[in-house]
C-alpha positions as a Markdown table, in Angstrom:
| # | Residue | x | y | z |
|---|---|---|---|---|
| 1 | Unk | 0.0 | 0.0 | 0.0 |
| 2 | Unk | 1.2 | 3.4 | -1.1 |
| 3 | Unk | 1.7 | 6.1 | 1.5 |
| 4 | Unk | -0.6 | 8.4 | 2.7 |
| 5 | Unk | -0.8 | 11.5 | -0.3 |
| 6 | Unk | -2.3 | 13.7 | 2.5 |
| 7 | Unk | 0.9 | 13.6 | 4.5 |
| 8 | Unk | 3.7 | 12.9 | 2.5 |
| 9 | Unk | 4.3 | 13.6 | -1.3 |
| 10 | Unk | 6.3 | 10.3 | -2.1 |
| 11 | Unk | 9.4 | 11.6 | -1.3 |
| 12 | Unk | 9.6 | 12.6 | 2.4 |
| 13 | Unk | 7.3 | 13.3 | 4.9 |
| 14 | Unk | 5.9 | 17.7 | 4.2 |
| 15 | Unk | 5.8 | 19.5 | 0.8 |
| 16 | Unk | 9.2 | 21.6 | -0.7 |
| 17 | Unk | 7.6 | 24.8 | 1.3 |
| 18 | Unk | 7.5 | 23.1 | 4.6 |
| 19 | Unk | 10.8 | 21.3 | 3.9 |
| 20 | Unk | 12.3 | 25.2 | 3.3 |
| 21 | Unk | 10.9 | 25.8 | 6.4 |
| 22 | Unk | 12.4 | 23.7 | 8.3 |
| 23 | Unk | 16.1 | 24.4 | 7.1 |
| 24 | Unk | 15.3 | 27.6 | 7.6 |
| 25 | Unk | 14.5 | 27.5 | 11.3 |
| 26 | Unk | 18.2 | 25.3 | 11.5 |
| 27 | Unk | 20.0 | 28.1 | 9.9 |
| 28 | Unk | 18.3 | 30.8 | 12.3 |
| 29 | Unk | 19.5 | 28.7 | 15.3 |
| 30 | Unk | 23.0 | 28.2 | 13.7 |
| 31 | Unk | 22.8 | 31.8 | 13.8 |
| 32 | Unk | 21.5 | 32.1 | 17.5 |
| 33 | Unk | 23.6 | 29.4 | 19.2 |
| 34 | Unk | 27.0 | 29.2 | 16.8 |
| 35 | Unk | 30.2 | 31.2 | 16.7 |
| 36 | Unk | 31.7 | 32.7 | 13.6 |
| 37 | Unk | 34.1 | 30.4 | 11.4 |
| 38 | Unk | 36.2 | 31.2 | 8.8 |
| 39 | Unk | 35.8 | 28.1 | 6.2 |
| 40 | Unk | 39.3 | 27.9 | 4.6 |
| 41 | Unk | 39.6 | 26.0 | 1.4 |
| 42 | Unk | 42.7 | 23.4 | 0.6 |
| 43 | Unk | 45.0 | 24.2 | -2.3 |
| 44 | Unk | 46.9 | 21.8 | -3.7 |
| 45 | Unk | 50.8 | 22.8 | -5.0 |
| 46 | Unk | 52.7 | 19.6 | -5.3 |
| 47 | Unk | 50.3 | 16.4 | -4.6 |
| 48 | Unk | 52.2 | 13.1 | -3.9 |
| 49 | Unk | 50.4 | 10.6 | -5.9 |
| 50 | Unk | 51.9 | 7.7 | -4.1 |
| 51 | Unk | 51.4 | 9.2 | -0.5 |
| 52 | Unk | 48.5 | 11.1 | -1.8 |
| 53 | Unk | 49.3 | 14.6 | 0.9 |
| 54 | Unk | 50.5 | 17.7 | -0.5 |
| 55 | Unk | 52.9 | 19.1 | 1.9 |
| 56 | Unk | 53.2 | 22.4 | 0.3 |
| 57 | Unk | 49.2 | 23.2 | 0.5 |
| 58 | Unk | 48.4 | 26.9 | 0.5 |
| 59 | Unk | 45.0 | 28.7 | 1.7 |
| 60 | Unk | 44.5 | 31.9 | -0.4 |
| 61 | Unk | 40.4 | 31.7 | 0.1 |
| 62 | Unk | 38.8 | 32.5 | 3.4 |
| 63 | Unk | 34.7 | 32.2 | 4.1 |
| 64 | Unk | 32.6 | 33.5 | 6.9 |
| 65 | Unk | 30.1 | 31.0 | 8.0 |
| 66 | Unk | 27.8 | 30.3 | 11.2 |
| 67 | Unk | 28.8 | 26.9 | 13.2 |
| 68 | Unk | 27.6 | 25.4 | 16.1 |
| 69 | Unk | 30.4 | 23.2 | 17.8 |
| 70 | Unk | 28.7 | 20.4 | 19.6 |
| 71 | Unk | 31.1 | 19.6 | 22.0 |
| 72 | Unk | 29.8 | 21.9 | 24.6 |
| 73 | Unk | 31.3 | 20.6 | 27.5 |
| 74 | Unk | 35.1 | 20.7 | 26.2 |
| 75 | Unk | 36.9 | 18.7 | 23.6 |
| 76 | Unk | 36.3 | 15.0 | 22.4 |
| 77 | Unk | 39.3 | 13.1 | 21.3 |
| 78 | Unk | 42.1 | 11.3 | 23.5 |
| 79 | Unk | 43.2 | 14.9 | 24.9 |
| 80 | Unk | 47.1 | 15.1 | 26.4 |
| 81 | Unk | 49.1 | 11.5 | 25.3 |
| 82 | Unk | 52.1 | 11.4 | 27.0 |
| 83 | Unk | 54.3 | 8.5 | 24.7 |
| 84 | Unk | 57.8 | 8.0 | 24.1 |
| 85 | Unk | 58.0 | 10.2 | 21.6 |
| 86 | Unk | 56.9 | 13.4 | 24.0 |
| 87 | Unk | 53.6 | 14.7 | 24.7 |
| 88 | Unk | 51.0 | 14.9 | 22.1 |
| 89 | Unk | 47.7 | 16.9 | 22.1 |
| 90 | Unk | 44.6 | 15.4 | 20.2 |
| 91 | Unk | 41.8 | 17.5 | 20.7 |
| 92 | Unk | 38.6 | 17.2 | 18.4 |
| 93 | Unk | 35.4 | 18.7 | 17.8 |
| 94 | Unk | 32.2 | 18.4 | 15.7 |
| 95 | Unk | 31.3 | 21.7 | 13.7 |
| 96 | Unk | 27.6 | 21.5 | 12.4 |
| 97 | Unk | 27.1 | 23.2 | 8.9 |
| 98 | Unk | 24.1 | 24.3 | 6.8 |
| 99 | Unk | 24.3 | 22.6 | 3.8 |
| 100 | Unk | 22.1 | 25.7 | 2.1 |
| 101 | Unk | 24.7 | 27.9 | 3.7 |
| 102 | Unk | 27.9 | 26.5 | 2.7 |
| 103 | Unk | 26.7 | 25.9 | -1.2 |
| 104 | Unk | 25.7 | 29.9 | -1.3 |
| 105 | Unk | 28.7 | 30.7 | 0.2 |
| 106 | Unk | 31.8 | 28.4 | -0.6 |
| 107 | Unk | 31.9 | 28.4 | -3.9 |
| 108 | Unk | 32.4 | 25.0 | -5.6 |
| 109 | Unk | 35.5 | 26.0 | -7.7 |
| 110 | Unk | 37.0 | 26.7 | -4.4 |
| 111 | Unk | 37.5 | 23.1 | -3.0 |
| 112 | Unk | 39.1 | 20.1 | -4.6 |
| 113 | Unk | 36.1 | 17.8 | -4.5 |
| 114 | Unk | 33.0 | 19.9 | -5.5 |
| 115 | Unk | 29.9 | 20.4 | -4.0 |
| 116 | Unk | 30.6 | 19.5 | -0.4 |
| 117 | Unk | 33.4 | 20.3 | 2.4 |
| 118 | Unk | 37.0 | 18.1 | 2.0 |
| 119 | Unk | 38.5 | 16.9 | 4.1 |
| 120 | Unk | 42.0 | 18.4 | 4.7 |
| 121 | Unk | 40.4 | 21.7 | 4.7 |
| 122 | Unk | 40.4 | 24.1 | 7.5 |
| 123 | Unk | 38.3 | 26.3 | 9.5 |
| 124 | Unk | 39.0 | 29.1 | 11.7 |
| 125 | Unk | 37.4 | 29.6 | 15.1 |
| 126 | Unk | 38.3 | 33.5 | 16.5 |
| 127 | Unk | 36.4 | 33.0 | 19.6 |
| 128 | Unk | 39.8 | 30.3 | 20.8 |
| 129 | Unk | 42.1 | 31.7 | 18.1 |
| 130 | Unk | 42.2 | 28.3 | 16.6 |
| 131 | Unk | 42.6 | 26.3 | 13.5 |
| 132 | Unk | 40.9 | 22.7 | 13.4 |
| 133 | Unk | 41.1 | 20.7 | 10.3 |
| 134 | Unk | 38.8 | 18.6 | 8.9 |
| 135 | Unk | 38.8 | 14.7 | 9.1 |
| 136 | Unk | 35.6 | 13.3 | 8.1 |
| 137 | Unk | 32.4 | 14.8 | 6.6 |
| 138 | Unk | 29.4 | 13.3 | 7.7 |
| 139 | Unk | 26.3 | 14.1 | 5.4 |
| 140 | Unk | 23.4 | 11.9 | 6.9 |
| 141 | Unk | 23.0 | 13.0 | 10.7 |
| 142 | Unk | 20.0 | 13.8 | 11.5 |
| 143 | Unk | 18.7 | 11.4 | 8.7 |
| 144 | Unk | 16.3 | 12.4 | 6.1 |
| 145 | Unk | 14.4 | 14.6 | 8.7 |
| 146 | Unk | 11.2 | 15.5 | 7.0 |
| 147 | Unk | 13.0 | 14.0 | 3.8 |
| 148 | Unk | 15.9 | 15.7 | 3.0 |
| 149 | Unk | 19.4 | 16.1 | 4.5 |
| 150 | Unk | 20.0 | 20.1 | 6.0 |
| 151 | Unk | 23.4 | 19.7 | 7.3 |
| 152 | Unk | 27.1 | 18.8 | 7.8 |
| 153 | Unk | 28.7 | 17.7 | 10.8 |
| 154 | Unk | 32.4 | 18.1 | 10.1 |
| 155 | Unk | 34.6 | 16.3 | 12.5 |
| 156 | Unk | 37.9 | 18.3 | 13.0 |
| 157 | Unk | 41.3 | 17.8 | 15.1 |
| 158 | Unk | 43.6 | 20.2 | 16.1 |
| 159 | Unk | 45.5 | 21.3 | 13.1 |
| 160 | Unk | 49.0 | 20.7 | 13.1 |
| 161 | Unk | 50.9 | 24.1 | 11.0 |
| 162 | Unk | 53.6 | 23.2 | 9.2 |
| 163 | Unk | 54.5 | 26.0 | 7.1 |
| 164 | Unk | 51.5 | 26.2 | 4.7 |
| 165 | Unk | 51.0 | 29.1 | 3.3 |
| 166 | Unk | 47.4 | 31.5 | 4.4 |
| 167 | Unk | 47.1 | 34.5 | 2.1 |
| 168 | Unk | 43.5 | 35.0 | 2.9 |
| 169 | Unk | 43.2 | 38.6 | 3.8 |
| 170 | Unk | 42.1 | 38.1 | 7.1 |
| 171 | Unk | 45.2 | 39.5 | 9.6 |
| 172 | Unk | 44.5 | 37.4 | 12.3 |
| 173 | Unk | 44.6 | 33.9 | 9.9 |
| 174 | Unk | 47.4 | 35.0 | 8.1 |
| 175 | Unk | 49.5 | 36.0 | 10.9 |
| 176 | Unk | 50.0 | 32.4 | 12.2 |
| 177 | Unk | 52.0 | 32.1 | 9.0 |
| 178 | Unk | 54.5 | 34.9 | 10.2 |
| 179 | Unk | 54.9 | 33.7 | 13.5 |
| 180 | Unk | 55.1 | 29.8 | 13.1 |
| 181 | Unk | 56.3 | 29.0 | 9.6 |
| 182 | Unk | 60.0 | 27.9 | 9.1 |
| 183 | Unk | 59.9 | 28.3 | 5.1 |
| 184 | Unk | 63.6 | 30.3 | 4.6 |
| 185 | Unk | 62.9 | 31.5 | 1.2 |
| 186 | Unk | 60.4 | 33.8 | 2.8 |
| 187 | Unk | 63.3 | 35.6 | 4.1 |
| 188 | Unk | 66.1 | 35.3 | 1.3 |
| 189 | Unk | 66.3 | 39.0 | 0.6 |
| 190 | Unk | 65.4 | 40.5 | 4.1 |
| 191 | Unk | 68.5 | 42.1 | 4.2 |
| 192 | Unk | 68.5 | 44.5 | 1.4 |
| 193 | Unk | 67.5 | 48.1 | 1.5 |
| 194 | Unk | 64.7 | 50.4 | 0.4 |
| 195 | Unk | 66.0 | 52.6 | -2.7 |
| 196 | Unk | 62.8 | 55.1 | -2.6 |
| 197 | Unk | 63.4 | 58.5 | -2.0 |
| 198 | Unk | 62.7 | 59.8 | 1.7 |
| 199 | Unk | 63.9 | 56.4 | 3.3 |
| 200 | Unk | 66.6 | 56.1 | 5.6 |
| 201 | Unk | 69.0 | 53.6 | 3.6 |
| 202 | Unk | 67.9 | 55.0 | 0.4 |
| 203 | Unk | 70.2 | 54.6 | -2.2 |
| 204 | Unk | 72.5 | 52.2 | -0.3 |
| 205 | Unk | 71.6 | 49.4 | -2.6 |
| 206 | Unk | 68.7 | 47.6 | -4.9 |
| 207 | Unk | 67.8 | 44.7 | -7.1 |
| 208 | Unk | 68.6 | 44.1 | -10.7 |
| 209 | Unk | 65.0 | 42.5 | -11.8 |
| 210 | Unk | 64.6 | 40.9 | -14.9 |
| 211 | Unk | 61.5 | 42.2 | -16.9 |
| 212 | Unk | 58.8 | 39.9 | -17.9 |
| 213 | Unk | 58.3 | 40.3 | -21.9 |
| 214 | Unk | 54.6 | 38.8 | -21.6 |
| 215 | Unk | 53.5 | 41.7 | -19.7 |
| 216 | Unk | 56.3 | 43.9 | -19.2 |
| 217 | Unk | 56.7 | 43.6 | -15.2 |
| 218 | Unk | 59.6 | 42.6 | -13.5 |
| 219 | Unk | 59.5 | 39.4 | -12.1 |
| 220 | Unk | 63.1 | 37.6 | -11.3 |
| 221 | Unk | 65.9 | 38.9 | -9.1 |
| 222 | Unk | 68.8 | 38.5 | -12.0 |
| 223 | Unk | 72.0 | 40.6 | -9.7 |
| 224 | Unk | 72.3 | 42.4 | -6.8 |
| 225 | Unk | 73.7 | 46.2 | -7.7 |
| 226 | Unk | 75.5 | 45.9 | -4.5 |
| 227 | Unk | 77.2 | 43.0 | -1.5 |
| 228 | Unk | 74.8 | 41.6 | 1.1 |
| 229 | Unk | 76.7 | 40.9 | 4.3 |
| 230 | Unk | 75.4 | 37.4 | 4.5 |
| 231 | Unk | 77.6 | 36.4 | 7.6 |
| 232 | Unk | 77.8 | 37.5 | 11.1 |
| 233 | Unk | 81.2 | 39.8 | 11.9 |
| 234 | Unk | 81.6 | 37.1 | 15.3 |
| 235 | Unk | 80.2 | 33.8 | 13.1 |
| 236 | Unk | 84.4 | 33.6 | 13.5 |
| 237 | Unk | 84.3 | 33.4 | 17.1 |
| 238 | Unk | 86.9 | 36.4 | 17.0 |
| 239 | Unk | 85.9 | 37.8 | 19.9 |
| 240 | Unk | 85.8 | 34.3 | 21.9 |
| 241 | Unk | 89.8 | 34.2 | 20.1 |
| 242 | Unk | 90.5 | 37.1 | 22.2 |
| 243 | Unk | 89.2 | 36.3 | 25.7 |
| 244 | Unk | 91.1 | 32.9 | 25.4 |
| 245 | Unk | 94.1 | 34.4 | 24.7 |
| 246 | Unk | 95.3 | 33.7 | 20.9 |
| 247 | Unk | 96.2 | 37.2 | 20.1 |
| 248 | Unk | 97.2 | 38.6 | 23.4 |
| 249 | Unk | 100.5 | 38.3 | 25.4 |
| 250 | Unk | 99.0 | 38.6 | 28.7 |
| 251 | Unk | 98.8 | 35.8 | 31.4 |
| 252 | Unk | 95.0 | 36.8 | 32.6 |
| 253 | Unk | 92.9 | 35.4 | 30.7 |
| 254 | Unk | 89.4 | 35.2 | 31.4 |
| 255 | Unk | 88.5 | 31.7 | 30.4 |
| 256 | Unk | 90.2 | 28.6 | 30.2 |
| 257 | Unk | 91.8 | 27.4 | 26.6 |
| 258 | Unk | 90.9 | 23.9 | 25.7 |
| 259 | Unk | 92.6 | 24.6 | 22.3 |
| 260 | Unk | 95.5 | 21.9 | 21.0 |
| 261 | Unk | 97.8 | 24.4 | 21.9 |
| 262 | Unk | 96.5 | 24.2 | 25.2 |
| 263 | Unk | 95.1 | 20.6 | 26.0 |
| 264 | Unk | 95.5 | 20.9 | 29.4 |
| 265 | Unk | 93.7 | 23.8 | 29.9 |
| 266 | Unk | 96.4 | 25.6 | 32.3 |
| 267 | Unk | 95.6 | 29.2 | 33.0 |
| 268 | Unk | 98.1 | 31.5 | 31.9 |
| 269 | Unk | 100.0 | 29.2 | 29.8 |
């Protein structure tokens, strides 16, 4: 026997107006009880198709979006592990999502798997200052209420930063890159000096760029017009030379030579 037609329209229990409805009443509580997340997209740069993880990921795309963490009472997870290898932290959390929300919003060119949240990608709570990245996405919870599927409950960990780059606008997301990131060639020519008129070292030195000839721009550090001290005046320990006696003729010296011309380590001698 065939449902009831009264009640239910053969594919759910309510009509597409009620059905509207009732996602919109969840997004108005999402509103009322959530925080504030930035949604941040996953890049790919260099994808190991063996290992299948892109170590050099990059987050230039940032998205303000309502969530409602449903770990009220403090963080899920197996918390503070204390192993051989030191101590580990491994708190998760469970963000809930509007999927109406998150589709007007995130646009689907943005993510590597269309039309849903990846995991790998990472979302930004300002309320603890933290990033938490996404492990699972589970589409079906609540299920099929009043036919149809409203939300995502993204399960996240504490993400681990190791160097990706975050050029998404927003100060306080890309900041964690200036503080915690160990990428050197971010600070290969931090030594050089500003050649614009009014500055303080101006005209003490510059680039030599090479000009692009698709667009005329310069684009690629060819020479430098002048030398960068690249080395430290005491990297040669001159100083250390001097207080153990190498270059002076007098008996008081203030620390005690280990040197081979001095195995013993005599004072004086």
């Amino acid at each position: 026997m065939a449902v009831n037609h009264y009640f239910q329209g053969g594919k759910g229990i309510g009509n597409q107006s009620e059905k509207r409805l009732y996602e919109d009443l969840i997004i108005e509580g999402l509103k009322i009880f959530g925080q504030d997340c930035y949604y941040l997209p996953r890049t790919l740069v260099n994808r190991d198709l063996i290992l299948g993880e892109d170590s050099l990921s990059k987050f230039d795309d940032s998205y303000l979006l309502e969530m409602y963490m449903e770990t009220t009472e403090g963080f899920a997870g197996e918390q503070e592990i204390i192993s051989k290898f030191g101590l580990e932290i491994r708190e998760d959390t469970t963000f809930m999502l509007s999927k109406r929300r998150w589709k007007n919003t995130v646009d689907n060119t943005a993510t590597i798997i269309q039309g849903r949240p990846n995991e790998g990608d990472i979302i930004y709570m300002p309320l603890m200052n933290s990033f938490f990245e996404i492990q699972f996405v589970e589409d079906q919870e609540p299920f099929f209420q009043l036919g149809q599927l409203p939300v995502y409950k993204l399960k996240c960990t504490r993400w681990e930063y190791s160097s990706e780059r975050l050029d998404t606008g927003v100060s306080d997301i890309d900041s964690a890159e200036t503080k915690y990131s160990l990428d050197q060639l971010q600070y290969q020519v931090s030594l050089e000096t500003a050649t614009t008129a009014g500055d303080t070292d101006a005209g003490s030195g510059a680039l030599r760029l090479e000009v692009d000839g698709t667009n005329g721009s310069a684009n690629y550090v060819i020479n430098e017009e002048y030398n960068v001290q690249t080395q430290s005046p005491y990297a040669d320990n001159l100083d250390l030379d001097s207080a153990a006696g190498f270059d002076t003729a007098s008996a008081a010296d203030d620390i005690i030579d280990f040197t081979e011309s001095n195995p013993f380590g005599d004072i004086g001698i």
